[in-house]
N, C-alpha and C positions, 0 to 999 in steps of 0.2 A: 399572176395577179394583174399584169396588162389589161387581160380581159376585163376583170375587175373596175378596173380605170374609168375601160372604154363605155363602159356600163354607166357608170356615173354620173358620166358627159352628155349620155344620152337622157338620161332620167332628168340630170338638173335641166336642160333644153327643153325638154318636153314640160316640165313642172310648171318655169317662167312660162311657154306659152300657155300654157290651158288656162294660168292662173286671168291670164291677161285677155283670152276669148272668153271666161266665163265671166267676168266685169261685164264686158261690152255685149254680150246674149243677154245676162240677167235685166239689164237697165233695158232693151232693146222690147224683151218678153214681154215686159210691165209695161210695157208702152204702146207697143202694137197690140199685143193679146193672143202672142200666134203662140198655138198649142206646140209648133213643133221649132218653134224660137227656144220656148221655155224647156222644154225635151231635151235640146240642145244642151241649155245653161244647165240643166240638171247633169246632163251626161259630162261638160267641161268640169262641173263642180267634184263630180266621183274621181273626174281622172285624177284631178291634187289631190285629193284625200289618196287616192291609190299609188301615186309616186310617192308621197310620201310616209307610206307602207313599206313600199319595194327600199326604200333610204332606210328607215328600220333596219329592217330584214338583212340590208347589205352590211350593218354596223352589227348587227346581232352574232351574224356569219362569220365576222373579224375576231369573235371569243377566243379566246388559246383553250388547248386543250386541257384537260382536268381528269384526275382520278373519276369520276361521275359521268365524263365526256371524253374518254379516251380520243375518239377521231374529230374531236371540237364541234364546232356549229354550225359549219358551213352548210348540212342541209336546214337549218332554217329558211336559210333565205326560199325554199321550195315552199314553205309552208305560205309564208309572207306571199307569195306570186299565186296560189292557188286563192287564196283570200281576196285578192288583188279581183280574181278572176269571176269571184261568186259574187263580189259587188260589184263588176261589172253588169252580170248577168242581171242581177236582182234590183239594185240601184238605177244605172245607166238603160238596162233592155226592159226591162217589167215596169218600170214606171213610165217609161214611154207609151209603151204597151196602153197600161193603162189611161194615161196621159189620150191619146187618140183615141180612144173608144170613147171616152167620155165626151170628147169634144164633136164625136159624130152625133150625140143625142143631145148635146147643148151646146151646136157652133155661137162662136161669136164674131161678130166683125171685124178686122185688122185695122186697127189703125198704124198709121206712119208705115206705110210696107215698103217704102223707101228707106225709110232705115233701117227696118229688119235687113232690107237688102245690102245695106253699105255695112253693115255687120256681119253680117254673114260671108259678106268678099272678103273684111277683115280677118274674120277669123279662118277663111281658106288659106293667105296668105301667111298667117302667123303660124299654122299647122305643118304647113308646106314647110318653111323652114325646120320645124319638130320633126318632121318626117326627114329630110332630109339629113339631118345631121343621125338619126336613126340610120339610115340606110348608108348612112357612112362608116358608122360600127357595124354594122350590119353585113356589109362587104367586106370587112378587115377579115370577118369570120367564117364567112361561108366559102372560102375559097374555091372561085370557080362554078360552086353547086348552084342548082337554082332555089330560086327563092321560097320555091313550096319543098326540095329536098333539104335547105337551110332549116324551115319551116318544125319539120318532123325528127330531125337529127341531132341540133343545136341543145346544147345543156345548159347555156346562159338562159336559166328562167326570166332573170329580170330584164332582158334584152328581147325575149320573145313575147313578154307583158307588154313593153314599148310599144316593140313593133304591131301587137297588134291592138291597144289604141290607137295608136296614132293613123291606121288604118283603119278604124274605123269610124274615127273621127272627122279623118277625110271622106269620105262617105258619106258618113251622117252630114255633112255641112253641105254637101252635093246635095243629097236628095229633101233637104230643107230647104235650098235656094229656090229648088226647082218647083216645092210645094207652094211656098209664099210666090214666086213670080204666077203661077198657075190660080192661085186665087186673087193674088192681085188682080190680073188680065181677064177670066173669068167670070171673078166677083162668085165662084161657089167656094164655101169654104169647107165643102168636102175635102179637096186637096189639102187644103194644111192639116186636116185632122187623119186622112191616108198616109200621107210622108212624116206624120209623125209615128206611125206604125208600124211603117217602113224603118223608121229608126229605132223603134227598138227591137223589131226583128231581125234585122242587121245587128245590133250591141248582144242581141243574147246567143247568135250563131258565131261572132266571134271569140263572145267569152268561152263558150263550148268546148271551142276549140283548142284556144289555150289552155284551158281547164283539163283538160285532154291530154295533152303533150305535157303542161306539169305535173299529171297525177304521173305520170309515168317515172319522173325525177324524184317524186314523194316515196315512190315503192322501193326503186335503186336502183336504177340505170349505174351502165360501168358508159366510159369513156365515147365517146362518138367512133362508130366502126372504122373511117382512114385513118383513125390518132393511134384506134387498138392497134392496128396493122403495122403501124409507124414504130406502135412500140416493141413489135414480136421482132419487125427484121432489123431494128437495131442491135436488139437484145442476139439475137441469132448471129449478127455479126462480131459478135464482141471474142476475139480468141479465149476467151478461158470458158464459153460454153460452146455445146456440143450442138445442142439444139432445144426449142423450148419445145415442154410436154404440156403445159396448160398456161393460162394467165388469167386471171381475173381481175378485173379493176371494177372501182367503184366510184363515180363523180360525188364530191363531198361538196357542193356550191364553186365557189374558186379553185377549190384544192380536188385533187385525185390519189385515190390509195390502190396499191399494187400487190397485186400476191402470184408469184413467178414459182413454175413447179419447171426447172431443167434437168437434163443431163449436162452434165459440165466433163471438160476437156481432162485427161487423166491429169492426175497431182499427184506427184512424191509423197507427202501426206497430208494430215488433215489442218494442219495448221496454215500448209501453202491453200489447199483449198479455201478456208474462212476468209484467207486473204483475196482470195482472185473472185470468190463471192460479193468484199466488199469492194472492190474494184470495179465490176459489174453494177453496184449499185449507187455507189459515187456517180458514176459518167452518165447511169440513167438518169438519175434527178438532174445532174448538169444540164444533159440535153431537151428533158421535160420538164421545164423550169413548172409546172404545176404539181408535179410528180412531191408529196409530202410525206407519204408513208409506204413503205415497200417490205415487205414478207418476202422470202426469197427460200427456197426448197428443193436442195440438188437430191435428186431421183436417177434409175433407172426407167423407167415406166411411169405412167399417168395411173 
């Protein structure tokens, strides 16, 4: 449930800033009139509606299990992060989208592109921080892998939602700076109506993406492949088994559930084996403090 935590810290940091870049873009848009200001404020305004989806989602997840929900709710929270990811797409990319087409057949003038500009450093700044404190959870988890193997393998939906607003957040405020300084300097205001295109084909390639990697958590992903590993050769080292003949797990959000097919070490009889069964299952959940439900079926043969 750490993970859990770290998630949290992530999400409420991310929340405060966007809440706080979408004020100063909203007020900024209205005033300059830059198509891809308001792009922006549109895209900061999806992102707090979307953390505070992922908050849902994370509290929905916390349900205890039930005759109706045997293995509890934890995969809600996939469903919350896939949603997360369609209004990215639709919300944050397509309105952009639209947003810049429109403004290439009826540009308007920027006014104040000075403060578009001092807003837009704001909010690189205020993101940067979001970012960072992301990729501080971020690193706790990916041990070592890199960040596009973190990317594809991670089962914290709601950390991989983070990560990739806030990445493209960062982006998006890049390629808007670059549009208003370009028309500033210019005076065409092709640029601002281009880099607001540019955002939101950037916002719909990253929602994609996550969209992608959570439908995968929606279907049933079991455990990230070193955690599986992690858990055969402990299991394999424990003296009262022989060796494991299958494992299946299944990531339930926070929590993970087990189903272990062994040969186990000879027993006197069956009551010593039930016991050195639950022995085995004690010291695993000990050691995978995620580990909530375990199946366990001494065999000869898979």
């Amino acid at each position: 449930m750490s993970g859990h935590a770290n998630s949290l810290r992530a999400i409420l940091l991310a929340l405060g800033a966007n809440f706080a870049i979408f004020l100063s873009k909203l007020v900024a848009a209205l005033i300059t009139g830059s198509g891809a200001m308001l792009a922006e404020a549109v895209h900061s305004l999806a992102d707090c509606g979307n953390q505070g989806l992922l908050l849902f989602g994370m509290r929905q997840a916390d349900r205890p299990p039930s005759d109706e929900y045997p293995l509890g709710w934890g995969r809600a929270l996939y469903f919350w992060s896939f949603l997360v990811a369609m209004l990215l797409f639709s919300v944050g990319g397509m309105f952009s989208i639209y947003e810049g087409i429109h403004k290439l057949g009826h540009p308007e003038p920027l006014r104040w592109p000075w403060l578009a500009i001092g807003v837009l450093g704001f909010g690189v700044v205020a993101e940067s921080f979001s970012m960072h404190g992301c990729l501080q959870e971020v690193n706790k988890a990916r041990q070592g892998r890199s960040l596009w193997r973190w990317f594809h393998e991670t089962r914290s939906s709601e950390l991989l939602v983070i990560f990739g607003e806030d990445f493209a957040a960062l982006l998006g405020l890049s390629v808007a700076l670059v549009a208003v300084l370009a028309t500033m300097i210019t005076g065409n205001h092709l640029y601002d109506a281009a880099g607001t295109i540019v955002i939101g084909v950037l916002l719909v390639v990253v929602a994609v993406a996550v969209a992608n990697e959570v439908k995968d958590l929606l279907i049933g992903q079991g455990v990230e492949p070193r955690r599986r590993e992690e858990i055969i050769d402990f299991i394999n080292a424990r003296p009262e088994v022989d060796v494991v003949l299958n494992l299946i797990t299944l990531q339930m959000g926070p929590d993970v559930m087990v189903a272990v097919k062994a040969r186990m070490a000879p027993a006197p009889d069956q009551a010593a084996l039930i016991a050195a069964i639950n022995n085995v299952e004690r010291a695993m959940k000990a050691r995978f403090g995620d580990i909530r439900w375990s199946f366990f079926e001494p065999d000869v043969t898979d």
